[in-house]
LUMPARO-746437 format. One record per residue (C-alpha): residue number from 1; residue in three letters; chain; x, y, z. Coordinates in steps of 0.05 Angstrom, whole numbers. Last residue first. Layout:
+-----+--------+--------+--------+--------+--------+
! num ! residu ! chaine !      x !      y !      z !
+-----+--------+--------+--------+--------+--------+
! NUM !    ALA !      A !      X !      Y !      Z !
...
+-----+--------+--------+--------+--------+--------+
//
This chain:
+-----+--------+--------+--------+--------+--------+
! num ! residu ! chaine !      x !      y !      z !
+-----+--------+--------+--------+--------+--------+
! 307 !    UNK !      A !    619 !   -162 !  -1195 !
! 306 !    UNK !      A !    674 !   -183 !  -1156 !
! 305 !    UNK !      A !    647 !   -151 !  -1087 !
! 304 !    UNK !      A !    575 !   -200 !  -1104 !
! 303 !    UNK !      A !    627 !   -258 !  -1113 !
! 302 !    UNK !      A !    669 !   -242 !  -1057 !
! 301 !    UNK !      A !    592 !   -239 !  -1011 !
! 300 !    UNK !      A !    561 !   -289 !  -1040 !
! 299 !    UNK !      A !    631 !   -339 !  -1033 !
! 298 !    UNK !      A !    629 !   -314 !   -956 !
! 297 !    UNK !      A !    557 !   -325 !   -942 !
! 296 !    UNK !      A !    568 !   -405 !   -965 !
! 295 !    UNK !      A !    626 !   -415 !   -943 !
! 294 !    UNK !      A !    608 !   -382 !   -862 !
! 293 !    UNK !      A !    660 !   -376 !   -821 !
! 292 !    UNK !      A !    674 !   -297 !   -836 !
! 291 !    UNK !      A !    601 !   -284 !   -854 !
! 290 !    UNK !      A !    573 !   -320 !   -791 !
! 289 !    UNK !      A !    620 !   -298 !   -747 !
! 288 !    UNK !      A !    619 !   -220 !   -761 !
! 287 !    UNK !      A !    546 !   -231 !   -769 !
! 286 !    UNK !      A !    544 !   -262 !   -686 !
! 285 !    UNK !      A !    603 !   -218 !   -675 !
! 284 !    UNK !      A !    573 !   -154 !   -664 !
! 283 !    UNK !      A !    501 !   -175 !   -627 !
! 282 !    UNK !      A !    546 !   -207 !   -577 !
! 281 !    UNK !      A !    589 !   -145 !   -565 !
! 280 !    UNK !      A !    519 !   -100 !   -560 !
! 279 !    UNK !      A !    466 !   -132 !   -505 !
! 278 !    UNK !      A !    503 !   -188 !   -495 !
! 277 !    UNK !      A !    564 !   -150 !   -463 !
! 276 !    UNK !      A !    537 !    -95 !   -447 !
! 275 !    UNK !      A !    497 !   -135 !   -403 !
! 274 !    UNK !      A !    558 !   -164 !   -364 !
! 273 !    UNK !      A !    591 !    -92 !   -365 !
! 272 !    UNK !      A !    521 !    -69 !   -324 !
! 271 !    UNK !      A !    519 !   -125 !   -276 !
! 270 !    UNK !      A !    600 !   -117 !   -256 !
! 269 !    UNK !      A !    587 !    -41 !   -254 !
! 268 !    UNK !      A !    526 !    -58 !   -211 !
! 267 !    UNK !      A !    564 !    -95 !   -170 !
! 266 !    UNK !      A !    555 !   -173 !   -160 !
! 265 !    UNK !      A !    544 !   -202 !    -87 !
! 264 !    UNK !      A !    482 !   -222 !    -89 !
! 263 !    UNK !      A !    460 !   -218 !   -165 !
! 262 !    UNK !      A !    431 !   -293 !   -169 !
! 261 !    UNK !      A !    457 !   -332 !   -231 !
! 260 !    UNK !      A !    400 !   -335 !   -266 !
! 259 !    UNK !      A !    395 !   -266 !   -306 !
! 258 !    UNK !      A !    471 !   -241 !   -301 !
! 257 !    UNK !      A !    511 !   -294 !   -313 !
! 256 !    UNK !      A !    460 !   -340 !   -354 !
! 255 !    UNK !      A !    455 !   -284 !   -401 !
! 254 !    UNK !      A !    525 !   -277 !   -402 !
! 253 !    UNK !      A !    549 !   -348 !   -418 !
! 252 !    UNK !      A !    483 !   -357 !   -461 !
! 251 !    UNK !      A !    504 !   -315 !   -508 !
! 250 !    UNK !      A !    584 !   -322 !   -506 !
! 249 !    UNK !      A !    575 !   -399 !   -510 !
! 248 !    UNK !      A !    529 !   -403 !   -561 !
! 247 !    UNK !      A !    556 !   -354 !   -608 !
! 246 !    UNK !      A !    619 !   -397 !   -607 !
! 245 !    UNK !      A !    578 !   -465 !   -613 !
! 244 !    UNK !      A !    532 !   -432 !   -684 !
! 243 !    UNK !      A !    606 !   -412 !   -707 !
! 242 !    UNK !      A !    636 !   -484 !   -700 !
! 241 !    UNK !      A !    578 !   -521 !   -731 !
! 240 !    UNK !      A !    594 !   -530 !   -799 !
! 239 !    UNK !      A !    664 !   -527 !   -787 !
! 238 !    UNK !      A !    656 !   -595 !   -742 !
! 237 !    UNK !      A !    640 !   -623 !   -809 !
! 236 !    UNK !      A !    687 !   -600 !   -851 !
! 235 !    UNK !      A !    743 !   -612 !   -798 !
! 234 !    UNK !      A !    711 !   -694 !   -790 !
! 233 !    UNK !      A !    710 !   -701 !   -862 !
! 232 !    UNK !      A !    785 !   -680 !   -869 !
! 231 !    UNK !      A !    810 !   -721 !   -818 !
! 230 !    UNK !      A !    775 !   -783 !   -844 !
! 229 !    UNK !      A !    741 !   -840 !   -812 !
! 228 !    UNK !      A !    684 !   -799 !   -783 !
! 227 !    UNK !      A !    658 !   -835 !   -720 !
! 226 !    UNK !      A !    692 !   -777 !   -677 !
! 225 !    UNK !      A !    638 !   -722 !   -724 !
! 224 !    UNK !      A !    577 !   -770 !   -694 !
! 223 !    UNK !      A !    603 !   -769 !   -618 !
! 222 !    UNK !      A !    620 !   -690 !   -632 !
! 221 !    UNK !      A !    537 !   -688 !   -659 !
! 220 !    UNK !      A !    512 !   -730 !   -604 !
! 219 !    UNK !      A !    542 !   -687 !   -555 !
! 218 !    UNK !      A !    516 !   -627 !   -589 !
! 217 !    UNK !      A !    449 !   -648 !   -584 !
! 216 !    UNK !      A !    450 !   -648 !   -517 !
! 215 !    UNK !      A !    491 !   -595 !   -501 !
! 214 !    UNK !      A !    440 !   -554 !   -547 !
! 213 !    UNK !      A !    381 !   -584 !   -507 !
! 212 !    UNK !      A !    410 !   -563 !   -440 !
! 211 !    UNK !      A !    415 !   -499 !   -473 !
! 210 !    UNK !      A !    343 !   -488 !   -490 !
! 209 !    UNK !      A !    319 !   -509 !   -420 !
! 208 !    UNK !      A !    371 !   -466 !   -384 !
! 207 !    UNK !      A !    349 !   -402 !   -413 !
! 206 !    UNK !      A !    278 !   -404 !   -425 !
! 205 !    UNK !      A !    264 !   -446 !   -360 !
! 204 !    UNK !      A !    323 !   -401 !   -318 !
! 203 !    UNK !      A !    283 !   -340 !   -342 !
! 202 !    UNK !      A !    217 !   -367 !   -316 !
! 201 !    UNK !      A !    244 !   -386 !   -253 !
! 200 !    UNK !      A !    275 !   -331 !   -234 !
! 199 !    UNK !      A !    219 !   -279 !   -261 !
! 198 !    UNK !      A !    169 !   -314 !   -228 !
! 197 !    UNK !      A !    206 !   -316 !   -165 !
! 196 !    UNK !      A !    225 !   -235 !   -165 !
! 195 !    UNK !      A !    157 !   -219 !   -189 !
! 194 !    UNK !      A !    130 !   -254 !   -128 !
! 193 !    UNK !      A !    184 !   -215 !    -90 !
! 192 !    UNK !      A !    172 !   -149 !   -110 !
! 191 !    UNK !      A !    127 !   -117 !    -54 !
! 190 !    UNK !      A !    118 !    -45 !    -82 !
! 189 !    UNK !      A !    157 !     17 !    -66 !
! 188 !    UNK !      A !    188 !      7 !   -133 !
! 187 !    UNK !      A !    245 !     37 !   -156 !
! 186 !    UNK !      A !    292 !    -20 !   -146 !
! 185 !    UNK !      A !    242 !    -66 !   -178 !
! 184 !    UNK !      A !    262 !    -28 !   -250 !
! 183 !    UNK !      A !    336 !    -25 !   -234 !
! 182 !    UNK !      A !    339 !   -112 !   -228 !
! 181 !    UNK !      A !    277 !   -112 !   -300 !
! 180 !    UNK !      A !    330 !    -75 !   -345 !
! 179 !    UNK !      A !    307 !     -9 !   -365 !
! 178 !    UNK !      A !    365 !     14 !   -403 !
! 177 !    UNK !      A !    438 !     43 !   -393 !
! 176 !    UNK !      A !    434 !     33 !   -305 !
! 175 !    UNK !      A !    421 !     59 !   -244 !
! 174 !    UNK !      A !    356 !     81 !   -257 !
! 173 !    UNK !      A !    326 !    135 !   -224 !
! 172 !    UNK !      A !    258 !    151 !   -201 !
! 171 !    UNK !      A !    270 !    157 !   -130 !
! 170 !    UNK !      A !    217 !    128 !   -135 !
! 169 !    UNK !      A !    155 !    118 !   -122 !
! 168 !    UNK !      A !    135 !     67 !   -177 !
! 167 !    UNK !      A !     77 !     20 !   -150 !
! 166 !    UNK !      A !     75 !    -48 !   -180 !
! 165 !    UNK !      A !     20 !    -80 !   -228 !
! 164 !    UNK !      A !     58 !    -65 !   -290 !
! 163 !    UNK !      A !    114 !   -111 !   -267 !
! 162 !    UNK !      A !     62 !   -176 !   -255 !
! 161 !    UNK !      A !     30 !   -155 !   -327 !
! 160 !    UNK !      A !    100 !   -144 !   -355 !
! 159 !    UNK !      A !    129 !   -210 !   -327 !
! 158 !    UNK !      A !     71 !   -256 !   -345 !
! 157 !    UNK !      A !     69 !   -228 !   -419 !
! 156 !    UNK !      A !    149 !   -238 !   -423 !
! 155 !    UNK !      A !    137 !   -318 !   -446 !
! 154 !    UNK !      A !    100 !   -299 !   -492 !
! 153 !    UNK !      A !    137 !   -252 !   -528 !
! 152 !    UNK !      A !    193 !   -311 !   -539 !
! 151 !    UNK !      A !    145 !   -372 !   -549 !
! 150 !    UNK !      A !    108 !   -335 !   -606 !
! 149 !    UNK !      A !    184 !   -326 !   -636 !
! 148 !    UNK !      A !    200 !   -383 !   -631 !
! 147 !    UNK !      A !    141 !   -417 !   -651 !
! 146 !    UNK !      A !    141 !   -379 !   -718 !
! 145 !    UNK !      A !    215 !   -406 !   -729 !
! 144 !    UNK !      A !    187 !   -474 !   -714 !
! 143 !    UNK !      A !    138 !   -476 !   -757 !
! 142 !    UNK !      A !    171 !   -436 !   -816 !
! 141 !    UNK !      A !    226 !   -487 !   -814 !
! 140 !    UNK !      A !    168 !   -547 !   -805 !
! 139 !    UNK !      A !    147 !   -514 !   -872 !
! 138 !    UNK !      A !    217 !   -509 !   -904 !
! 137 !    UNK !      A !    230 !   -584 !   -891 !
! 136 !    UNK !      A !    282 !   -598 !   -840 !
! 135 !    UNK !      A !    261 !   -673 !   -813 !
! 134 !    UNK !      A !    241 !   -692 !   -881 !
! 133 !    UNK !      A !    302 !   -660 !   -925 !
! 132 !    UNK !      A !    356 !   -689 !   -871 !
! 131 !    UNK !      A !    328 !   -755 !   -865 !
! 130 !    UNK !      A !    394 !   -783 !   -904 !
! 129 !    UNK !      A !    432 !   -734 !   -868 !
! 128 !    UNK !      A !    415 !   -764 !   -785 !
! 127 !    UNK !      A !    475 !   -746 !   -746 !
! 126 !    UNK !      A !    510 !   -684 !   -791 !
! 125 !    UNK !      A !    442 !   -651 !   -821 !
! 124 !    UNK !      A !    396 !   -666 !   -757 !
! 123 !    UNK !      A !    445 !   -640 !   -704 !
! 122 !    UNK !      A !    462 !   -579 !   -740 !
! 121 !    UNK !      A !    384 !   -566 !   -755 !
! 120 !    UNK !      A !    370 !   -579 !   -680 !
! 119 !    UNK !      A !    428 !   -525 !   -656 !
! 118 !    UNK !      A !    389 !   -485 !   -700 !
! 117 !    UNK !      A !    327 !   -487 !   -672 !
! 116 !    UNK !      A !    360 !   -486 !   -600 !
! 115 !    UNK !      A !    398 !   -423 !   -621 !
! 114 !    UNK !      A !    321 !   -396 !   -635 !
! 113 !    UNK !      A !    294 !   -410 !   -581 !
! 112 !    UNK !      A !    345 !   -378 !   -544 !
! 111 !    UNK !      A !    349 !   -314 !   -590 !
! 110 !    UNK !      A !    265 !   -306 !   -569 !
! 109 !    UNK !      A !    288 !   -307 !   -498 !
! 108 !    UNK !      A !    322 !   -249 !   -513 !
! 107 !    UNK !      A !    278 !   -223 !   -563 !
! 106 !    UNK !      A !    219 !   -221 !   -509 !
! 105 !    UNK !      A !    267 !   -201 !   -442 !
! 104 !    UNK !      A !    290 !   -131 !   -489 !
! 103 !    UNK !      A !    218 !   -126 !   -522 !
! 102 !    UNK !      A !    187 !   -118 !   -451 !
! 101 !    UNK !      A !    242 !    -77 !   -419 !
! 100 !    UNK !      A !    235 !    -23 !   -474 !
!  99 !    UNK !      A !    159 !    -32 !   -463 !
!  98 !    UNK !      A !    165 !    -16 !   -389 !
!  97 !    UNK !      A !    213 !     41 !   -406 !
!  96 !    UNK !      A !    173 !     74 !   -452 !
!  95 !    UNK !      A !    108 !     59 !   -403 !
!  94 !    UNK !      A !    147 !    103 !   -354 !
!  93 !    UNK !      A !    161 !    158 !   -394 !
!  92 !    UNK !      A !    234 !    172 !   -408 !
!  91 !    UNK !      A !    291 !    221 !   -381 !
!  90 !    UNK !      A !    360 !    212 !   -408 !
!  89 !    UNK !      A !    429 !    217 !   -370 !
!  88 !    UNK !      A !    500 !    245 !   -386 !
!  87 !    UNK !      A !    477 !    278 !   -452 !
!  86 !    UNK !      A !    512 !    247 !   -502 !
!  85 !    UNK !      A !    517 !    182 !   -467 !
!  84 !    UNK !      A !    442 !    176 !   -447 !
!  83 !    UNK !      A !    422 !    189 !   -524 !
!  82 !    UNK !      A !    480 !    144 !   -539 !
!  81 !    UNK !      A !    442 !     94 !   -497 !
!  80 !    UNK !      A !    378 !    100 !   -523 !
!  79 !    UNK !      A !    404 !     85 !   -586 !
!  78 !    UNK !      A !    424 !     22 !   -564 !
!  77 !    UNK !      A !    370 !    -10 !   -525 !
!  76 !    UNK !      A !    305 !    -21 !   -577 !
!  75 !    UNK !      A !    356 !    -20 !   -635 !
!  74 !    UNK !      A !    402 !    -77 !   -599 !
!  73 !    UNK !      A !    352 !   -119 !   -600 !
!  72 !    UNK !      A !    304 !   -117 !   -662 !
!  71 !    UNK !      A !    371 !   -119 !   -702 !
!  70 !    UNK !      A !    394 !   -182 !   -668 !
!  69 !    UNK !      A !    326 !   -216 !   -672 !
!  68 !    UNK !      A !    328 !   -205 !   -758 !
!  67 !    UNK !      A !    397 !   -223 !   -753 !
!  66 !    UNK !      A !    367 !   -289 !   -705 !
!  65 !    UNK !      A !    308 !   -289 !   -763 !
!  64 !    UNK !      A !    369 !   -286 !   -822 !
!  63 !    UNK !      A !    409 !   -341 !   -784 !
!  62 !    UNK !      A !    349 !   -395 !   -783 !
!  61 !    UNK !      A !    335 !   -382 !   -855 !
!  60 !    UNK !      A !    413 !   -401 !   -863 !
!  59 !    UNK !      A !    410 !   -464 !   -833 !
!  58 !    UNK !      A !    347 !   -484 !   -866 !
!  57 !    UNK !      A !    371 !   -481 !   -939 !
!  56 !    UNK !      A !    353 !   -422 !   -987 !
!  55 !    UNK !      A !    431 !   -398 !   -987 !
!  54 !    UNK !      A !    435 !   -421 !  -1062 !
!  53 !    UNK !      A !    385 !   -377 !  -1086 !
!  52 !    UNK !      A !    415 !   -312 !  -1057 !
!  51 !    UNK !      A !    376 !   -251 !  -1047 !
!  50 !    UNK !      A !    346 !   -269 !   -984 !
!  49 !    UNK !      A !    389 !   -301 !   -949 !
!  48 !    UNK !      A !    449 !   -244 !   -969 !
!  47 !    UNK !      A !    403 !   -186 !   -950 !
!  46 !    UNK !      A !    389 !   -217 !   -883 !
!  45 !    UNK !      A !    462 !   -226 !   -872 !
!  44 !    UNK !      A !    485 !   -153 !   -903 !
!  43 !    UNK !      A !    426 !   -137 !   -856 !
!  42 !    UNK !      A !    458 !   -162 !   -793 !
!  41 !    UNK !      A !    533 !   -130 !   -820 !
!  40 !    UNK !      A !    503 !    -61 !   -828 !
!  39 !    UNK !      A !    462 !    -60 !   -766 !
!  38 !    UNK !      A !    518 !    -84 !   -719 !
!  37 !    UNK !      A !    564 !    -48 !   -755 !
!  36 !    UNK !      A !    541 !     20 !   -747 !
!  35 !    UNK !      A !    520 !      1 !   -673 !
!  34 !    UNK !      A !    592 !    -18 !   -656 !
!  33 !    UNK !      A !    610 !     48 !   -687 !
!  32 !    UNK !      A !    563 !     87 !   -650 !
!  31 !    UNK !      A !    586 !     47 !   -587 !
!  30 !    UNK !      A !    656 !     66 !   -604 !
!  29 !    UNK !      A !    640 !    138 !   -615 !
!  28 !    UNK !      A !    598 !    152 !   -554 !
!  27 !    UNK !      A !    653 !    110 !   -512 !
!  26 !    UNK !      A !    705 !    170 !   -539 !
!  25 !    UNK !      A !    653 !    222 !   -518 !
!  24 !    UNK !      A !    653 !    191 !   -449 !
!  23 !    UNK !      A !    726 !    186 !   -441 !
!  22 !    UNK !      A !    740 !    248 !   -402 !
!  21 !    UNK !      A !    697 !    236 !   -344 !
!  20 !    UNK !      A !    663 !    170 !   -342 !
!  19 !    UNK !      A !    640 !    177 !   -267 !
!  18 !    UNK !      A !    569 !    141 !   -290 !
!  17 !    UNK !      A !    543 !     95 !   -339 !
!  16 !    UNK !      A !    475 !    105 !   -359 !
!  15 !    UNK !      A !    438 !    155 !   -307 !
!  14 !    UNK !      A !    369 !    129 !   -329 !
!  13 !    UNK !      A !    314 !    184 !   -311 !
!  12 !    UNK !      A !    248 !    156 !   -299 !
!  11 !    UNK !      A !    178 !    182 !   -313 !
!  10 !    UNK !      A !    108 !    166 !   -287 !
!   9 !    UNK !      A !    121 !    171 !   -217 !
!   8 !    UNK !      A !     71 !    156 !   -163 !
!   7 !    UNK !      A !     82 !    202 !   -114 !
!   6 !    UNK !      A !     93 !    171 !    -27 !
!   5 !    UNK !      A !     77 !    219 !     33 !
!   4 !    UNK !      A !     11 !    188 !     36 !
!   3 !    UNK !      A !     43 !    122 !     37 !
!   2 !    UNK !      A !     23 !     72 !    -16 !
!   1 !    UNK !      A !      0 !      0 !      0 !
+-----+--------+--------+--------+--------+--------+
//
């Protein structure tokens, strides 16, 4: 229950990073460049899937919808944060922030769906080939793509209801670069902790669910490769699946980090360099991966810079 002496807020300030000094014109530019590339290497992807008759295979619709995730992502966060960088803190409605939080937890949980997806088509196309068109056709594709992305908003709809029902009364700051759902129950003079438990165990479902899977799968695909009798098979094989495992690992590294591992005892500099770091590095290297690993987007693109 509210105090009398207590104001419902309606609009937050969020301070971004503080105590930067001299270098925070110099972070402006390297996050605007991050961003720049970010965008232009996620729709050189998209672009290439599209346009590009022999990249019409399963593995590579997957990676255009977790470009298509990756752009949704870091365009709902970053700009915001050179706003907040340029000048030194930004203030935003409430709802703004509540919806930024929404589409940030939705696309996140959305990217592990979708990792699993692929981790499937990997598994499928190096342990079970023969099967390969059946399993992977392009309407269970569009299925399970669809689902992914259902199950991803979904799965937020619980959190923004039970968030949406708090009490803001501030102090109506954010320590923090964006509305991330820790900052947001800081500023409530609400009871938090059935949000607190829904949000644990729903976010260590989505997160931990999807990459037990992967492990799973991948086990059976490194026991698969090992059967391989030659050296070269086994290498062209593994390749296939090496850039999906990195972007695996740094993804769900963090997110698991700083969502499921409970925040006792973490800083929020700590917190805050742990969400940069899926929130901008990881949307960076996944198309820097991809196109650099990647035959099939690599010959495009040479060929495409030939012409």
């Amino acid at each position: 229950m509210l105090h009398d002496n207590q104001t419902v807020i309606t609009e937050v300030w969020i301070e971004g990073l503080q105590d930067l000094n001299g270098i925070r014109i110099f972070l402006f530019l390297i996050i605007f460049t991050v961003y720049t590339v970010i965008l232009a290497g996620n729709m050189l992807v998209i672009s290439m899937v599209i346009s590009k008759s022999n990249l019409h295979t399963p593995m590579y619709f997957f990676l255009s919808n977790l470009s298509i995730s990756e752009l949704i992502f870091t365009t709902n966060i970053v700009p915001k944060f050179l706003q907040i960088l340029w000048a030194r803190k930004c203030k935003i409605p409430l709802t703004e922030c509540l919806t930024q939080l929404y589409i940030c937890g939705s696309i996140a949980a959305t990217e592990c769906f979708l990792l699993a997806a692929m981790s499937y088509d990997r598994y499928v196309a190096i342990c079970n080939p023969l099967h390969y068109n059946y399993f992977m056709s392009f309407s269970i594709c569009y299925q399970l793509a669809a689902w992914c992305w259902i199950g991803g908003f979904s799965y937020m709809l619980t959190t923004l209801i039970l968030v949406c029902q708090l009490h803001f009364c501030g102090p109506n700051i954010i320590d923090h670069f964006f509305c991330d759902f820790a900052p947001m129950l800081e500023i409530s003079c609400s009871d938090v902790s059935i949000v607190q438990l829904e949000v644990f165990i729903s976010s260590s479902l989505v997160t931990l669910f999807p990459f037990t899977f992967i492990i799973g799968t991948y086990v059976y695909i490194i026991l698969t490769i090992l059967k391989i009798p030659t050296t070269t098979g086994r290498q062209k094989s593994f390749s296939t699946c090496s850039s999906h495992l990195t972007i695996v690992t740094i993804f769900y590294g963090t997110l698991i980090t700083v969502y499921v591992i409970p925040s006792r005892g973490k800083s929020n500099t700590i917190n805050k360099i742990l969400s940069l770091m899926y929130t901008i590095v990881t949307p960076m290297f996944n198309p820097v991966i991809y196109s650099l690993r990647n035959q099939g987007i690599r010959k495009a693109i040479v060929k495409d810079l030939n012409i």
